[in-house]
C-alpha positions in Angstrom: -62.3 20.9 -89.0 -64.3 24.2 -88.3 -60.3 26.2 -88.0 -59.3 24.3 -91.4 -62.4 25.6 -93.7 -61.8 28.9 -92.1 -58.3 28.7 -92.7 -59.2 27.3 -96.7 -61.5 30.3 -96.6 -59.4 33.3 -96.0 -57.1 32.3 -98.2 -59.8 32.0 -100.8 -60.9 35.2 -100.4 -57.4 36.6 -100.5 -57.7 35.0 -103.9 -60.9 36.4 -105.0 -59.4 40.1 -103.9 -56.2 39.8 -105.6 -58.2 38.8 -108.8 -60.7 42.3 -108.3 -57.1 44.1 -109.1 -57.7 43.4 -112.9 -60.9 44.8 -113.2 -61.7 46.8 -116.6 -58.4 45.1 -118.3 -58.4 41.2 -118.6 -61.0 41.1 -121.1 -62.0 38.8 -123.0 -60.4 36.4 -120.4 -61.5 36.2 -116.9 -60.4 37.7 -113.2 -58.4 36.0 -111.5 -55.9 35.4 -108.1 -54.1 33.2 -106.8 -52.1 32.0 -103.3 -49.5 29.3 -102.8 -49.0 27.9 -99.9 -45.9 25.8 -98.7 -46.7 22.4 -97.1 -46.3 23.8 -93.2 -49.4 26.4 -94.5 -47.0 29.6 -95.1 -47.9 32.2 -97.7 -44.7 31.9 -99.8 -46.4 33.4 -102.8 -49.2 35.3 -104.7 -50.3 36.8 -108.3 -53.2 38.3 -110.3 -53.9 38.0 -114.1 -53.2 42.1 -115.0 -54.1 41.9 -118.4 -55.0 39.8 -121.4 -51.6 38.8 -123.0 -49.6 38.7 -119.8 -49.4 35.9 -117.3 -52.4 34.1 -115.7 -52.6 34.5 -112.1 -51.2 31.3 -111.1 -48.0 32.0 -113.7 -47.4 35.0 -111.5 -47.4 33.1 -108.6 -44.9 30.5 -109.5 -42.7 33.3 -111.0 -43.2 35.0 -107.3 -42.3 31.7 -105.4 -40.1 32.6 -101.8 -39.5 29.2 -101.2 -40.1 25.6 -102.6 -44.0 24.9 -103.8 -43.6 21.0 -103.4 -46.2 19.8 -101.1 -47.7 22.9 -101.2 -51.2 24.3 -101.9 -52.7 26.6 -104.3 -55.5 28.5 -103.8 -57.7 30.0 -107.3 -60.6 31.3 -107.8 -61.4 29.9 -111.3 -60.7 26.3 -113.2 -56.7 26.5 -114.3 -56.5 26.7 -117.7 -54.8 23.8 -120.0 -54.7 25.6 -123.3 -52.1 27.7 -125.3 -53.0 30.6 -126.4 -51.4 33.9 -125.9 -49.5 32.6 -122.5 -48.9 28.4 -122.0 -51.5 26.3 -119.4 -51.6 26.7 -116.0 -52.2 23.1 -115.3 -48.3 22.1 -116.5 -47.2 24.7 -114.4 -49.1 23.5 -111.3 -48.0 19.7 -111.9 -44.5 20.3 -112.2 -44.6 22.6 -108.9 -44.7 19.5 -106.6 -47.8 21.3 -105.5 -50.2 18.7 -103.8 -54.0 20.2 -103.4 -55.6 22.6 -105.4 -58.6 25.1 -104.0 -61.0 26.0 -106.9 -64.1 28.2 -106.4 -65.9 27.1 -109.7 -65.3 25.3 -113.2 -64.3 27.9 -116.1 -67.3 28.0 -118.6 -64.4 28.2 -121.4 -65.2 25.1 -123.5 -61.3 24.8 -124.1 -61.3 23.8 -120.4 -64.6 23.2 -118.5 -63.5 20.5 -116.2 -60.4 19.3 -118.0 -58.1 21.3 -116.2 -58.9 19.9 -112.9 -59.1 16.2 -114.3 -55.7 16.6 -115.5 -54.9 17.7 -112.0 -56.5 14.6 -110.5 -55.3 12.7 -113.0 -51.6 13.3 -111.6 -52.7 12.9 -108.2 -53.1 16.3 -107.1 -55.9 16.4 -104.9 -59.0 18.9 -106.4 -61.2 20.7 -103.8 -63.8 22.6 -106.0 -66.7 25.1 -104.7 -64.8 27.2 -102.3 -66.2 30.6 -101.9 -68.4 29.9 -105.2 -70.9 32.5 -104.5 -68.1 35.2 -104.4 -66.3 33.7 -107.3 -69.6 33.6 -109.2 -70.3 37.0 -108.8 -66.7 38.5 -109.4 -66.8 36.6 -112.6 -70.4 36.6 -113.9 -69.7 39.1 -117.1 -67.3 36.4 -117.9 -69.3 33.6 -117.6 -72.3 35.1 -119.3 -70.7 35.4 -122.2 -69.0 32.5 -122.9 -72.2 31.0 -121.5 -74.3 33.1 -124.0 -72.0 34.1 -127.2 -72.8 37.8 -126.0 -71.8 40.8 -123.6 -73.1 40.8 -119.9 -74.8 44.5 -120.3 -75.9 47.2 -117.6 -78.4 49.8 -118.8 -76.9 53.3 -116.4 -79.7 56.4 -116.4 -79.8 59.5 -114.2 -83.6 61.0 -113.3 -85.6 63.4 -111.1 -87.4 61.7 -108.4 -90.3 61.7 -110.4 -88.5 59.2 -113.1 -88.0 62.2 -115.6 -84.4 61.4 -117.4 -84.9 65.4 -119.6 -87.1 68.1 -119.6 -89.9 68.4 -122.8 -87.2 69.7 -125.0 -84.5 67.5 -124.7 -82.2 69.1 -122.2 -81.1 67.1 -119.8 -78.0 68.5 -117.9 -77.5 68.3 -115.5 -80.0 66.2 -113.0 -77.6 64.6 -110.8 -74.9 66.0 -108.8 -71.1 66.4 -109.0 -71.0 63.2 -106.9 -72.9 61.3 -108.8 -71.4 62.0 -112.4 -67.8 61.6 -110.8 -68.9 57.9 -109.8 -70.2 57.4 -113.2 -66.9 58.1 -114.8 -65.9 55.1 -112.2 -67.8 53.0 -113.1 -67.3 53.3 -116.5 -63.7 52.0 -116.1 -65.0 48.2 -114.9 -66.4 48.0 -118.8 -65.2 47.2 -121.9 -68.0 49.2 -124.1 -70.2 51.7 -123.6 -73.0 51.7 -125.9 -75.2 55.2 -126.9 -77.7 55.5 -130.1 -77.8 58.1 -132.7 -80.2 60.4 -131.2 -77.8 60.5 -127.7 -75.1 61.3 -129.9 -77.2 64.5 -131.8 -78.6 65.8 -128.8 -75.9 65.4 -125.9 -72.4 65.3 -128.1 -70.9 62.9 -125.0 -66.9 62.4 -124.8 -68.2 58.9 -123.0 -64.7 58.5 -121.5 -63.5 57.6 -118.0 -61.7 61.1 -117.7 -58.3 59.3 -117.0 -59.7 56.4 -114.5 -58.7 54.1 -116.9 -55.4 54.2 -119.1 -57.3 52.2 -122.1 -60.2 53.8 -122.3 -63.8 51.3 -123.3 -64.8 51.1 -126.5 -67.5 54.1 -127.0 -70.1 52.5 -129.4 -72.5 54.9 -131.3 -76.1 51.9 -132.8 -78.1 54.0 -135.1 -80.4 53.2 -137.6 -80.6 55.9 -139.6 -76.9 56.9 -139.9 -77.7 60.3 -139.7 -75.0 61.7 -137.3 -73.5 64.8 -137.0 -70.1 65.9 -139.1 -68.5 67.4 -135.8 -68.9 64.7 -132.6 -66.4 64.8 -129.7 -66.6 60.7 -130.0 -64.7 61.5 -133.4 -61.5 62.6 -131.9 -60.3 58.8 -131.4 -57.2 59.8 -129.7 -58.8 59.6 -126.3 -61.2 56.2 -127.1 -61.5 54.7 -130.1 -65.2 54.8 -131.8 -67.2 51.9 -133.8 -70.5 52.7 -135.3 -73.0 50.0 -135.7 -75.4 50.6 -138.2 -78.6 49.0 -139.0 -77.9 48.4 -143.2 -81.7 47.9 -143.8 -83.0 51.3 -142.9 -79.6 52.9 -142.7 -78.7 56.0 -145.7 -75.1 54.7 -146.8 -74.3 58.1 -148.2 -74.1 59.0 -144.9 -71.2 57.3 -143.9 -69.2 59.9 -146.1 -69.5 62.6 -142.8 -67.6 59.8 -140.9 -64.3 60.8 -140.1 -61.7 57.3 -141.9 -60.2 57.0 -138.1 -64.1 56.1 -136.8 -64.5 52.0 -136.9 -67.7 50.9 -138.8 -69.5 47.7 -139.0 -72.9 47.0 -140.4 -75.6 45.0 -139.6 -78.8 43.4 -141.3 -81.5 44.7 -138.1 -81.6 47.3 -135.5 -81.8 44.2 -133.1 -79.4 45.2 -130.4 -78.8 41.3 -129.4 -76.8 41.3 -132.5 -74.7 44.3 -131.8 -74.3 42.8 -128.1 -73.0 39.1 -130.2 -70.3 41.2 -131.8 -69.1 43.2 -129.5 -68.7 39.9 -127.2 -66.7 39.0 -130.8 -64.8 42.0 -130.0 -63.3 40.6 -126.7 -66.1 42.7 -124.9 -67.1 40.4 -121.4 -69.1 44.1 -119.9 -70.1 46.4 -122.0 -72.3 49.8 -120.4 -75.7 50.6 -122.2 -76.0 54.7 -121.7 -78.9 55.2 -124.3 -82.1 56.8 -125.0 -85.2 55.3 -124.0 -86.0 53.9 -127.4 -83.1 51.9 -127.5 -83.2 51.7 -123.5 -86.3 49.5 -123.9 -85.1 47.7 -127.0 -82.1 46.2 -125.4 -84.4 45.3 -122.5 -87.0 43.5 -124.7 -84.3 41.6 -126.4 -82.4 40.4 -123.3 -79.2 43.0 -123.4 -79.5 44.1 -120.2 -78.6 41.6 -117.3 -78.1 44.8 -114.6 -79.7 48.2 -114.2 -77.6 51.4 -112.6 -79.9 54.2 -111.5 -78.8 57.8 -110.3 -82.1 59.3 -108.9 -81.8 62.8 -107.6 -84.8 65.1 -105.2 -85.5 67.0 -108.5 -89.2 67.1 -109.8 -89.5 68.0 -113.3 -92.9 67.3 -114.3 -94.4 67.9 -117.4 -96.8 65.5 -119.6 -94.2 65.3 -121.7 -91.2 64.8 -120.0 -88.7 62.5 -121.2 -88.9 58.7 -119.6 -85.9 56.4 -119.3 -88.0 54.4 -121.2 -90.4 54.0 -124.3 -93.7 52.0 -124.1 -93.4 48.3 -123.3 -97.2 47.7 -123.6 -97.6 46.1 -120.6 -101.6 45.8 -120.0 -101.6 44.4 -116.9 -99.0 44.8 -113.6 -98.6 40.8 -113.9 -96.7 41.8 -117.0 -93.9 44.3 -115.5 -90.6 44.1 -114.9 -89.8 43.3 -111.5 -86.2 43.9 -110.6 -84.0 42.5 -107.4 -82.1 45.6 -105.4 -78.7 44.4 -104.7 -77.2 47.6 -103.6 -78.3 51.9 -102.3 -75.7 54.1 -102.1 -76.6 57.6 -100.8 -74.1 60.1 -103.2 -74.1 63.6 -102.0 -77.9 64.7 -102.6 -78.9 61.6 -105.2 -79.2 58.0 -104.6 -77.7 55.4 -106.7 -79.2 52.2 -106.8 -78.0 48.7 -108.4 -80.3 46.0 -109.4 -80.9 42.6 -111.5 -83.6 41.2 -113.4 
């Protein structure tokens, strides 16, 4: 019994890796893999869902088959699905296969599915094992679930400081504190997301291209939130041929004759706060699962406040910069007591060259 659940396992997590291959283009749908089985236990077939619009990972698989499926298992990492939409369900597929067990890791939150599609499974006698490397499954997925969980992006809030937690010298300038290393692997990361996310004052004082620089062939959405829409005529997120740009604007406090220095290429959408929960709800509208909060510290600490930010990505690097007034990643929380602050779980240190980069939850 011990050789089987390894056996279940492995292929499982051969599953859960094929799936990781999609990262940064499935969105809004899920990551997934899957393995087929014949009924002696040989690997006759595999397949990943590349991107949203083309086949769902178990659709590859079938179209991949080496030999006969019947009596077969299937191995997934997510609930099939049993909807139409831009590709037909799964779940047909899978029940005219002859296929006779099913491996699932966990239910898709997808109220189009949750549970039906392995009730129709069961329901044609296909046996259903569910909870198979959940953990992993869980955490490949979790942008995915949070949002259809939620109704709004999974967001990470990325800063870069000296080791004394300054993110800018007194007058603004800022580049650069980290290393090559480190900005490199920020250009990586960007690529897993769907969005990246900067205010108006990031914009004025840094002029950032926000792009991937060619680690991803659709570049994420680069998103500029500003209350005040006072932006500059000339920005390098203007030239929408690399990425294309949306600016969120904030129509109470906002000066509409602003929107006049706007290039007509630049996407625009306004909105009746500053609160950045809203702009998180519409970009998750957008088909955004991840989206990457590289801000200043006023809107730094607003997304935090509001509940944006599910994951933190600090660069720190052995620079002291001192100063009174040296810029903070964040504003004032107000915190009177140390009952009150935020205490964050470390799930990952990488050492990167000099700097350090660190990974953490709330």
């Amino acid at each position: 019994m011990k050789l089987d659940n390894f056996i279940h396992k492995k292929w499982m997590i051969r599953a859960i890796s094929l799936a990781s291959l999609g990262k940064g283009f499935t969105s809004p749908n899920p990551l997934v893999g899957a393995v087929i089985l014949d009924k002696k236990g040989k690997l006759i077939s595999e397949g990943f869902h590349e991107k949203s619009g083309m086949p769902h990972a178990e659709a590859m698989a079938f179209d991949n088959l080496k030999d006969d499926a019947t009596g077969g298992t299937l191995y997934v990492n997510l609930e099939p699905c049993c909807h139409s939409g831009k590709t037909p369900p799964c779940v047909d597929r899978i029940i005219s296969s002859g296929i006779k067990k099913v491996f699932v890791s966990i239910k898709d939150p997808d109220l189009r599915v949750a549970g039906k599609g392995i009730r129709l499974l069961e329901n044609a006698g296909i046996e259903v094992n569910l909870g198979l490397c959940e953990s992993e499954a869980l955490e490949l997925n979790k942008s995915f679930i949070y949002k259809n969980l939620n109704g709004c992006s999974y967001g990470v809030l990325k800063w870069a400081m000296s080791i004394d937690g300054r993110v800018g010298l007194e007058n603004g300038k800022s580049k650069w504190i980290t290393s090559e290393n480190s900005r490199s692997l920020v250009h990586k990361i960007r690529a897993d997301f769907d969005a990246i996310i900067i205010g108006g004052s990031t914009l004025r004082n840094d002029n950032p291209i926000l792009t991937t620089r060619g680690s991803k062939k659709v570049e994420p959405l680069r998103v500029v939130f500003t209350k005040t829409l006072d932006l500059p005529k000339k920005a390098k997120l203007w030239d929408t041929d690399l990425a294309n740009t949306l600016i969120v604007y904030d129509s109470s406090t906002a000066n509409e004759e602003n929107l006049r220095r706007i290039p007509k290429n630049v996407l625009i959408e306004k909105i009746p706060s500053d609160d950045p929960k809203i702009l998180s709800r519409i970009l998750a509208e957008k088909g955004c699962n991840k989206v990457l909060w590289e801000c200043g510290p006023k809107l730094a600490t607003s997304a935090v406040k509001s509940g944006c930010i599910q994951e933190f990505y600090t660069f720190i690097a052995p620079k002291i910069i001192g100063g009174k007034n040296g810029m903070n990643p964040f504003s004032d929380f107000e915190f009177k007591s140390m009952d009150e602050v935020i205490n964050l779980n470390l799930k990952e240190i990488i050492p990167l060259d000099r700097d350090v980069y660190l990974r953490s939850h709330s």
